[in-house]
C-alpha positions as CSV (number, residue, x, y, z in Angstrom):
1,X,0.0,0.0,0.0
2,X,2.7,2.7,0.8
3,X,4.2,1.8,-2.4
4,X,1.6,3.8,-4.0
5,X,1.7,6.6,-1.6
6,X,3.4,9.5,-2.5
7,X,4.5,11.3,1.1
8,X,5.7,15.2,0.6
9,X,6.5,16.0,4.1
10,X,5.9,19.5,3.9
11,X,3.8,21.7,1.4
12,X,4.8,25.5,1.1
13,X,2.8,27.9,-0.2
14,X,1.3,30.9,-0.2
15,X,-2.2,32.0,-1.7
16,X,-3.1,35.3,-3.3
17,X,-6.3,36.7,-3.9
18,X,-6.3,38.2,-7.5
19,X,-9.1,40.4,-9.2
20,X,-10.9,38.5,-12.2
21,X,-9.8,41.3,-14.2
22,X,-6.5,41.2,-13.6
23,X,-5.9,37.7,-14.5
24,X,-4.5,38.7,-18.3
25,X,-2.1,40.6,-17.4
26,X,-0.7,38.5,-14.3
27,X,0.1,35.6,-17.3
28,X,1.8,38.3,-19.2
29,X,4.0,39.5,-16.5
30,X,7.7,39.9,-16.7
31,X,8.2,38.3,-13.5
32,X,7.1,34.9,-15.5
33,X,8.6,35.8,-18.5
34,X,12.0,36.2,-17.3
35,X,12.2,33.2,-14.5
36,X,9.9,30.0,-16.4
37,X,12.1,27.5,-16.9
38,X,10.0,25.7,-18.9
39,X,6.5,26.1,-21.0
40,X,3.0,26.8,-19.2
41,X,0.5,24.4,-18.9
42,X,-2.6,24.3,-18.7
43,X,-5.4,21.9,-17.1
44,X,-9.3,21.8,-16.2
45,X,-8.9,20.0,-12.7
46,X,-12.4,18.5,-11.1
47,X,-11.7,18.3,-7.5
48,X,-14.5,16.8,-5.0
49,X,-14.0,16.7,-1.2
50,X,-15.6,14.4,1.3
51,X,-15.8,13.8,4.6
52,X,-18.0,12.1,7.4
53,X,-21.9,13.4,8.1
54,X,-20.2,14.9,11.4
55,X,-17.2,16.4,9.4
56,X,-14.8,14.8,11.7
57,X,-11.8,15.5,9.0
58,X,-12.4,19.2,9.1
59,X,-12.6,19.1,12.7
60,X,-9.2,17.5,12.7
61,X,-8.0,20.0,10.3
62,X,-8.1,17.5,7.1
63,X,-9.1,17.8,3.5
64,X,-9.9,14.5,1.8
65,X,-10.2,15.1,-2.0
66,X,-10.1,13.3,-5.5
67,X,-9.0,15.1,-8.1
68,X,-9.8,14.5,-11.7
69,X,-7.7,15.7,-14.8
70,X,-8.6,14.6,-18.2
71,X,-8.8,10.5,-17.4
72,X,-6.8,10.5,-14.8
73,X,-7.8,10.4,-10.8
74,X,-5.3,11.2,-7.8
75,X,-6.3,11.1,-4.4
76,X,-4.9,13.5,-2.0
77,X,-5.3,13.5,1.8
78,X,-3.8,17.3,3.4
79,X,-2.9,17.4,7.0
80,X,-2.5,21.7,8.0
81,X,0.2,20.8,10.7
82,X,1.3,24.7,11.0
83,X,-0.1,27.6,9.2
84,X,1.0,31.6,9.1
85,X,-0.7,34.5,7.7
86,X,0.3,34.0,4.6
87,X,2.5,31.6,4.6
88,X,1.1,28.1,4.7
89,X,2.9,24.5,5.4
90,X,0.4,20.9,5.6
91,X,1.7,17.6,5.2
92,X,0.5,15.8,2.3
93,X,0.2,12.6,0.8
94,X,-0.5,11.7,-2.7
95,X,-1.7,8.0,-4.8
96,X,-3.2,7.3,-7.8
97,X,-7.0,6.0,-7.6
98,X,-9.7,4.5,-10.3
99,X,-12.8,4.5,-8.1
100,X,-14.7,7.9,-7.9
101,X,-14.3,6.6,-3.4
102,X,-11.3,7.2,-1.7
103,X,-8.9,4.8,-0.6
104,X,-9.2,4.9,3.7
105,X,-6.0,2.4,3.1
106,X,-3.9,6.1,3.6
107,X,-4.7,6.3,6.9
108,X,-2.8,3.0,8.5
109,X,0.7,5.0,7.5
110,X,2.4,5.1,10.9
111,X,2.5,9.1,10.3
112,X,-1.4,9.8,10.8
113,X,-1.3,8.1,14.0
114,X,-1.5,11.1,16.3
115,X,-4.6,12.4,14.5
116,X,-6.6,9.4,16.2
117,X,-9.5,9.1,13.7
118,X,-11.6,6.3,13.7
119,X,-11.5,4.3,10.4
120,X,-15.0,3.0,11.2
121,X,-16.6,6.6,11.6
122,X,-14.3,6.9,8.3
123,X,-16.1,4.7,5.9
124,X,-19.1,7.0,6.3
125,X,-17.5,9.7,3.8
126,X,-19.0,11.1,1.4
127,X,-18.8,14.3,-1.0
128,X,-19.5,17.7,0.5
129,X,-18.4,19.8,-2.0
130,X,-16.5,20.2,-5.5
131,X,-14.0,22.6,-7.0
132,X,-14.5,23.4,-11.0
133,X,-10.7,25.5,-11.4
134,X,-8.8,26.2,-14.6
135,X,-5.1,26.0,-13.6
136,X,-2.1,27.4,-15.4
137,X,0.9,26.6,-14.4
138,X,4.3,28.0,-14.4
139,X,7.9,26.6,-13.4
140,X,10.2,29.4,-12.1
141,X,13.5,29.5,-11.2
142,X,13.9,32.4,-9.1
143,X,17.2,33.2,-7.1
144,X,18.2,29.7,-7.2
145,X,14.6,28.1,-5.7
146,X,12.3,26.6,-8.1
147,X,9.0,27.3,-7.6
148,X,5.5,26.1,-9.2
149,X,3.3,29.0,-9.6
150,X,-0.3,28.2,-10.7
151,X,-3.3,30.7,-11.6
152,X,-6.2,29.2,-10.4
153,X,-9.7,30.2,-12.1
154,X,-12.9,28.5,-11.9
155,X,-15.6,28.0,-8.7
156,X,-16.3,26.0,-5.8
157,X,-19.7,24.2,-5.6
158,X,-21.6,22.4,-3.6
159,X,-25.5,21.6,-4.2
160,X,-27.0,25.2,-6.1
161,X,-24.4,27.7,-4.8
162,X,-21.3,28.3,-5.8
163,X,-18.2,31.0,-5.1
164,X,-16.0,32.3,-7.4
165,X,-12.6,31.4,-7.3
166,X,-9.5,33.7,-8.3
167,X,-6.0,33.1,-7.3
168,X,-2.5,32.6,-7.6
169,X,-0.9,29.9,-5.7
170,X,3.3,30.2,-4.8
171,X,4.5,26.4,-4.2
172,X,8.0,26.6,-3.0
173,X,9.3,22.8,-5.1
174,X,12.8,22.9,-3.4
175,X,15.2,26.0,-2.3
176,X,14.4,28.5,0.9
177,X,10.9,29.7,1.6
178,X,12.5,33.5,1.7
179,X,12.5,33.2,-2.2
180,X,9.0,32.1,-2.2
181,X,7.8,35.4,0.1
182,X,10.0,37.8,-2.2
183,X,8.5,36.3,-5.3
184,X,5.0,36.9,-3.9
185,X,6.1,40.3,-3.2
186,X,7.0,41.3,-6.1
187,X,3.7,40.1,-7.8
188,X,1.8,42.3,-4.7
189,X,3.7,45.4,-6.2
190,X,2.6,45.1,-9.6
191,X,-0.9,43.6,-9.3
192,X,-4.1,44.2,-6.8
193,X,-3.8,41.0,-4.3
194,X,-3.7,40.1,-1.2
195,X,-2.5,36.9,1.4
196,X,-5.2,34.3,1.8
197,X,-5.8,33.3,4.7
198,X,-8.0,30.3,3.9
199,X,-7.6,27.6,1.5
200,X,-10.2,26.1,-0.8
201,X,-11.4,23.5,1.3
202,X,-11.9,25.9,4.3
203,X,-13.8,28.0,1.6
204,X,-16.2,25.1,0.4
205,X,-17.0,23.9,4.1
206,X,-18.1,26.9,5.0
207,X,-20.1,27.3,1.8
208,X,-21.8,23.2,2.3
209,X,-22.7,24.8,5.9
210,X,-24.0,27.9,4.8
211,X,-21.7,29.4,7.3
212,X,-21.7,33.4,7.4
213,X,-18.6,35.0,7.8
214,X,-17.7,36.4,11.3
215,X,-15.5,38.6,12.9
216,X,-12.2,36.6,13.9
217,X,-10.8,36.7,17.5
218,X,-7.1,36.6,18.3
219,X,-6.0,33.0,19.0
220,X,-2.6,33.5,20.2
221,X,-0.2,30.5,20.4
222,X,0.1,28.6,23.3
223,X,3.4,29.4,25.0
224,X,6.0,26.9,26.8
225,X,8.8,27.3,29.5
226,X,11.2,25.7,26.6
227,X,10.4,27.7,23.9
228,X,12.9,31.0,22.3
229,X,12.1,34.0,23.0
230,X,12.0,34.9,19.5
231,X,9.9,32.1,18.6
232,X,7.5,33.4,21.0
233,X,7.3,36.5,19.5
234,X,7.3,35.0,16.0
235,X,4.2,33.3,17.0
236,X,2.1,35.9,18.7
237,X,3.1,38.2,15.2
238,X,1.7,35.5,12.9
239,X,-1.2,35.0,15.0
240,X,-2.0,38.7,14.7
241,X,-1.5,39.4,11.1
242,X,-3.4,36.2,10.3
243,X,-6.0,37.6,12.3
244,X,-6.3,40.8,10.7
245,X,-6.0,39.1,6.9
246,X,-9.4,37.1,8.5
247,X,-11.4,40.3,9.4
248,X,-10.5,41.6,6.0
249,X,-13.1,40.4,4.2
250,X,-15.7,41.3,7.1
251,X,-14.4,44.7,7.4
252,X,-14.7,45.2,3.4
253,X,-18.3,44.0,3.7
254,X,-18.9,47.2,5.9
255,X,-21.9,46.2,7.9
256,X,-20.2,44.2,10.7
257,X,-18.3,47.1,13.6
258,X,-16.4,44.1,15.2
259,X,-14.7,43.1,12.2
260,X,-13.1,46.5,12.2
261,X,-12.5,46.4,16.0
262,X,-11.2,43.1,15.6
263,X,-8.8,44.1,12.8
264,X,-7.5,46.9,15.5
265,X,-7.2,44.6,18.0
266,X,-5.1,42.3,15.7
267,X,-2.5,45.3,15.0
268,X,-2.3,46.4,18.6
269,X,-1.3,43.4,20.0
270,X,1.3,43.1,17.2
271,X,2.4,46.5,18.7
272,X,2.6,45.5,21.9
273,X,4.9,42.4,20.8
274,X,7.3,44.8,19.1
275,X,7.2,46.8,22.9
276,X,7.7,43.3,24.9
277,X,10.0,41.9,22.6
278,X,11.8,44.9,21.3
279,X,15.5,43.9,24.1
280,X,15.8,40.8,21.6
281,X,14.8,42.7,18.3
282,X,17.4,44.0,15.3
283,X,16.5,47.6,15.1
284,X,16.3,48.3,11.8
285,X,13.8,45.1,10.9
286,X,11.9,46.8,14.5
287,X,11.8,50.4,13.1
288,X,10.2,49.2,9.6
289,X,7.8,47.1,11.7
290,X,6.5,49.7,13.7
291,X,6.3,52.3,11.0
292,X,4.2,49.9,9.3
293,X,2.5,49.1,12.3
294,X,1.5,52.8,13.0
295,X,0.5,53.3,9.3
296,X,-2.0,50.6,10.0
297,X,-3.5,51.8,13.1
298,X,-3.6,55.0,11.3
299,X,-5.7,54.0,8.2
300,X,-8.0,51.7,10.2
301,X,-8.3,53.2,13.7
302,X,-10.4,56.0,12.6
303,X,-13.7,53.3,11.4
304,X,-13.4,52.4,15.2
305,X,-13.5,55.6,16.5
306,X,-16.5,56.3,14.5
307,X,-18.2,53.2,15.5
308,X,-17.6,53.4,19.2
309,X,-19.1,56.5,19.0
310,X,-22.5,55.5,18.0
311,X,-22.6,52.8,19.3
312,X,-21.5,53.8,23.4
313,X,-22.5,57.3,22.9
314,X,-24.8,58.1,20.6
315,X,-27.0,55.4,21.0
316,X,-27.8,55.0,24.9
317,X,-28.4,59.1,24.8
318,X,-31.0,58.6,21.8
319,X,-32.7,55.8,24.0
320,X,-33.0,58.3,26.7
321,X,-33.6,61.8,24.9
322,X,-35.5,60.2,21.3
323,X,-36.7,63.7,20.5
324,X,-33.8,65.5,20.8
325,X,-33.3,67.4,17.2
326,X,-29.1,68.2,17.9
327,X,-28.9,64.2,18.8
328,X,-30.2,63.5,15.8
329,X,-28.5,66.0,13.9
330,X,-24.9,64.4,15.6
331,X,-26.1,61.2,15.0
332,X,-26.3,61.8,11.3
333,X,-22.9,63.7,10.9
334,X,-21.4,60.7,13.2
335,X,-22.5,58.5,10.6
336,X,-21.0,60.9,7.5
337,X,-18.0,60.6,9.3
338,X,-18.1,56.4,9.8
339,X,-19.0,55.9,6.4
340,X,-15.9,58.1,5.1
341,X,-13.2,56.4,7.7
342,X,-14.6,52.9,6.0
343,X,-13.9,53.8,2.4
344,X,-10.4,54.9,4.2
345,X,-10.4,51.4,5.5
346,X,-11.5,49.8,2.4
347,X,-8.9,51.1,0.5
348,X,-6.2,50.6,3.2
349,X,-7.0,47.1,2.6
350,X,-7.5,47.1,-1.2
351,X,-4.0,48.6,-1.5
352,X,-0.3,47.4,-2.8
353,X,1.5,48.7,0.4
354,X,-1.3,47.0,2.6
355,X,-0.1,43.3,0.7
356,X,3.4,44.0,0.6
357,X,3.5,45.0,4.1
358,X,2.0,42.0,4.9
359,X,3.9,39.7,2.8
360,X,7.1,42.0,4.2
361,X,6.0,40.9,7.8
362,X,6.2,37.1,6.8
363,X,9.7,37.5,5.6
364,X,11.3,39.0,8.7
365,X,9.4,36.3,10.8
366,X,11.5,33.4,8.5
367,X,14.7,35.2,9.3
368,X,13.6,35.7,13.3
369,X,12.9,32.1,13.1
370,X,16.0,31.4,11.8
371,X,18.5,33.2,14.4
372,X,17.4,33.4,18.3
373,X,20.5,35.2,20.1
374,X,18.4,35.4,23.1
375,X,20.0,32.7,25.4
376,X,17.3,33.7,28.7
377,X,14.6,31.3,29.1
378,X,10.8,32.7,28.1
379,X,9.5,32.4,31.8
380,X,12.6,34.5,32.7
381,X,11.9,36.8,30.0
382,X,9.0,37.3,31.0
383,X,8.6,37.5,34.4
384,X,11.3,40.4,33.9
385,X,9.3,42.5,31.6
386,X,6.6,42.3,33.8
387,X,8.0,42.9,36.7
388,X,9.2,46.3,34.9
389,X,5.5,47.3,33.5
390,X,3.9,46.3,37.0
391,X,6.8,48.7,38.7
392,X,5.8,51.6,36.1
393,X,2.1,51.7,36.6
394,X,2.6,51.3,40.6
395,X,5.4,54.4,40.4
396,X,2.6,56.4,38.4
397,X,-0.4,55.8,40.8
398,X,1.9,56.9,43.5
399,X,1.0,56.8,47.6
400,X,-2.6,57.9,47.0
401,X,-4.6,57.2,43.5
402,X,-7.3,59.7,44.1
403,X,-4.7,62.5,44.5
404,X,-3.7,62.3,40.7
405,X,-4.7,65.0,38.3
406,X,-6.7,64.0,34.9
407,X,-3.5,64.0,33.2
408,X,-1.4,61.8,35.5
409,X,-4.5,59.7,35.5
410,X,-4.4,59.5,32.0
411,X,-0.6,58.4,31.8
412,X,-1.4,55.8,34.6
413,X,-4.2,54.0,32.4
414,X,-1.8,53.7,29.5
415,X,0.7,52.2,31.8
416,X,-2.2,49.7,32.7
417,X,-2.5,48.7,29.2
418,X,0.7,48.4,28.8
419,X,1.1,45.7,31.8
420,X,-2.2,44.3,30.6
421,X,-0.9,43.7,27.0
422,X,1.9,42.3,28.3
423,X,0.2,40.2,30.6
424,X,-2.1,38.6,28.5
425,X,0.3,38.2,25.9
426,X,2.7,35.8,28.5
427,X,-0.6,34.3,30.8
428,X,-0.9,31.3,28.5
429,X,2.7,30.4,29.9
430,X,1.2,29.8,33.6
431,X,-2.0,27.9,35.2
432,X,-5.0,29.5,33.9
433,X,-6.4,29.7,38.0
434,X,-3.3,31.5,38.9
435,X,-3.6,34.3,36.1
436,X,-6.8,34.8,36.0
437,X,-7.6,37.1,39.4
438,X,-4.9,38.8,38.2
439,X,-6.0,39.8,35.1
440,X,-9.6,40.5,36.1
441,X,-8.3,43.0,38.2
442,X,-5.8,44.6,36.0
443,X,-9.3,44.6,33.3
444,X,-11.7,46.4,35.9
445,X,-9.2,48.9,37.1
446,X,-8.3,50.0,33.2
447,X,-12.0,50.4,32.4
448,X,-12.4,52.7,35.4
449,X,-9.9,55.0,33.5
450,X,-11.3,54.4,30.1
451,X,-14.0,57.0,30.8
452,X,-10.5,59.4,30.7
453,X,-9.9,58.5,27.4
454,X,-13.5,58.2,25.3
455,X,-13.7,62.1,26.7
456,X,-9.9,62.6,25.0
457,X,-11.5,60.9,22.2
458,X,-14.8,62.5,22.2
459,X,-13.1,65.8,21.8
460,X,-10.9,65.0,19.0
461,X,-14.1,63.9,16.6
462,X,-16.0,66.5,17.5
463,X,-13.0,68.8,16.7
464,X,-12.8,67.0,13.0
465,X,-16.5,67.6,11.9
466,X,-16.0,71.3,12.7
467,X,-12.5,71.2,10.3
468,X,-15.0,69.5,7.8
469,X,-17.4,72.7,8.2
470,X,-20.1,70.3,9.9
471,X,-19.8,71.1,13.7
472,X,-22.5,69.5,15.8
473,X,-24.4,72.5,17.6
474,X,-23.6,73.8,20.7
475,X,-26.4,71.8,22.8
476,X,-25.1,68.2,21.0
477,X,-21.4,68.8,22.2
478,X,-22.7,69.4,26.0
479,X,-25.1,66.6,26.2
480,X,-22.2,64.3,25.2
481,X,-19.6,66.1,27.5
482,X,-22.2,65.7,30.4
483,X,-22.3,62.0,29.8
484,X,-18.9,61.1,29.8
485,X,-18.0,63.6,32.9
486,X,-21.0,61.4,34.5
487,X,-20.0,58.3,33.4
488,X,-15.7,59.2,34.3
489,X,-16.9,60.4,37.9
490,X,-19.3,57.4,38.5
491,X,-16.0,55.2,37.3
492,X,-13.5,57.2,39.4
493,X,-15.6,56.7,42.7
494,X,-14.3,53.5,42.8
495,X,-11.1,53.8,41.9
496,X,-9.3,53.9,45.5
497,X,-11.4,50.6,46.3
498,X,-10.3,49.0,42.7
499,X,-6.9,49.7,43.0
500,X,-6.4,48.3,46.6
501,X,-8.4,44.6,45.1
502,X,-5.9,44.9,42.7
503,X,-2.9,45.6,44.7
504,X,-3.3,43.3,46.8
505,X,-3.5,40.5,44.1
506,X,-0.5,38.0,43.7
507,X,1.1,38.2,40.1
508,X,0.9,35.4,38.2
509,X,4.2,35.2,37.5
510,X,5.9,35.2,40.3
């Protein structure tokens, strides 16, 4: 049986999403032109995917599929063992089949063991769904790797519906994935596309289950006490840039809010890994990643703004005043001004520097992975850095809390996020009992300052609709100031009580 079985150990590649339109002048790029080392081809490829009535290969991250081209059938079984933002790696395995069902015979090799299915629940598969895909393909050598680039263009079906598929696959064949990122690069410079984040089968699953698509949530990597230090950071920056490629779509669809806080959330805790991390960090790679970081916040953060505005401010204040004519009136410009920061968005996300950045980000995390001159142990690390954030917030609140001015007040709740950032960045390395007081308290006592900061905010979008010659009236800007002065006070009454709870709570890390 293994005879048969083609193993590839590991599968490289990276996805990009192209426009239709653009497909025509992707196949007459230089960049193919000057690297093929050998004629394109091109095939009509049939594949159909199958798994159990309970979908227990997707749940163990599998894709069963036969593939059909021209008269002849191959049946491939993917196994996503580690995946980046863009960059994606499964272990594969490969044999010729006749029979329109697949061969369960795969799953005896030794290799598959860990994934524990059940070859009885197995026998129950069946088709789910089918790709229809045009596939040209190219063999480059480029800077000594050879790589298979293939423009996929067809559909994905399954039952009456269907999604449209367009894409360009990278597949590094042999050579160093680097080559395979700069390649991709260079096509994001010269063409409108962008890092997939999902593959195909992911794609046609969600389109058999009539799944919607939903706002991602960070799921950082689970940490160990033997792990780098740079691996750790290489993993919390792949988590967070795959988690802002997965709100993309959501936050181009413009009716979801959380996709675009999500997407914010994404880059600010890629920010705070270039703060934690920065001691074991080249500075010039460090300086490009937090100009590109801020660029990002800068483009996106705005939506957010916009949306936490009507949705904490002006909405509750409409509930209670409905008649109120300057409500209605901020209310209106509010929404103006959200629908302007989302085509900001939308083209942040639409853009060349947006994809390259992305794809730029992917490179430096190969190299990091590469190279880890940090010889200190990650708990060490750690426990250092926090030990230095708790210090700074405890300096700032100094012997009595409720003494502090607005403004020291203010400095104190970004030295809070700081430590909380940090914290929950490095909590996954310690007993989930032990770090959770911890962090409970540290989350309270932050969003008794917050009211400090939606005022600082409040101010600065009321002071850009009256640069855009559409200032809400007088009565509008008090009835808001009233409610967050309300709102801070009613926050700040407990702060003496909320800061000794929290005090008094044992870090985590220690």
């Amino acid at each position: 049986m293994t005879d048969t079985i083609d193993m590839q150990s590991e599968e490289i590649e990276i996805k990009l999403i192209l426009p239709p339109e653009q497909a025509s002048s992707f196949r007459r790029s230089t960049l193919l032109r000057d690297h093929k080392s050998a004629r394109a081809k091109t095939a009509r490829l049939v594949s159909k995917y199958f798994d159990t009535p309970a979908l227990t290969l997707r749940q163990n991250k599998v894709a069963l599929r036969i593939r059909e081209a021209g008269q002849m059938r191959e049946q491939t079984f993917k196994w996503s063992r580690a995946e980046s933002a863009g960059l994606q790696s499964r272990t594969e395995f490969n044999m010729p089949v006749t029979s329109d069902q697949p061969d369960l015979s795969v799953l005896e090799l030794p290799e598959l063991e860990e994934l524990r299915l059940q070859p009885d629940d197995l026998k129950k598969v069946r088709p789910v769904f089918a790709s229809h895909i045009s596939r040209t393909t190219w063999l480059l050598d480029f800077n000594g790797s050879k790589i298979e680039v293939a423009l996929d263009e067809g559909e994905i079906v399954s039952g009456k519906k269907s999604l449209p598929v367009s894409e360009i696959e990278l597949e590094l064949v042999s050579g160093k994935a680097t080559d395979l990122v700069d390649l991709a690069i260079l096509i994001a410079k010269r063409l409108d596309v962008c890092p997939a984040t999902d593959s195909k089968a992911g794609r046609g699953y969600a389109l058999f289950q009539d799944e919607k698509p939903s706002a991602a949530k960070v799921k950082s990597p689970d940490l160990t006490g033997k792990m780098p230090v740079r691996a750790a950071f290489q993993g919390f920056m792949q988590a967070g840039i795959k988690q802002l490629l997965a709100n993309r779509s959501i936050i181009l669809e413009g009716d979801d809010p959380e996709g675009v806080h999500q997407g914010r959330v994404a880059i600010r805790r890629m920010r705070a890994a270039l703060s934690v991390f920065k001691p074991v960090l080249e500075e010039g790679s460090l300086s490009k990643a937090k100009l590109e970081l801020r660029w990002m916040q800068q483009e996106l953060g705005p939506a957010r703004d916009w949306d936490v505005f009507l949705e904490e401010t002006i909405s509750p204040l409409k509930s209670r005043m409905p008649d109120d004519r300057s409500l209605k009136n901020l209310e209106k410009l509010a929404r103006q001004k959200r629908e302007q920061h989302y085509r900001q968005a939308w083209d942040f996300l639409n853009s060349r520097r947006f994809a390259t950045s992305v794809l730029w980000f992917e490179r430096w995390l190969l190299e990091i992975g590469e190279d880890d001159r940090c010889k200190e142990s990650l708990p060490d690390f750690a426990a250092k850095l926090l030990n230095k954030r708790r210090k700074a917030a405890r300096k700032k609140a100094g012997p009595d809390v409720t003494a502090l001015p607005d403004t020291t007040l203010h400095e104190l709740r970004i030295e809070l996020k700081k430590l909380r950032y940090a914290a929950s960045l490095f909590k996954s390395l310690y007993p989930k009992e032990k770090s959770r007081p911890y962090m409970d308290q540290l989350s309270v006592l932050q969003d008794c300052l917050g009211g400090l900061n939606d005022a600082a905010v409040q101010q600065h979008l009321f002071d850009e609709l009256k640069e855009a010659e559409t200032p809400a009236d007088r009565r509008a800007q008090s009835i808001v100031a009233g409610w967050h002065a309300a709102h801070t006070l009613a926050g700040l009454d407990h702060l003496e009580a909320l800061w000794r709870d929290f005090s008094a709570v044992e870090p985590f890390w220690r």
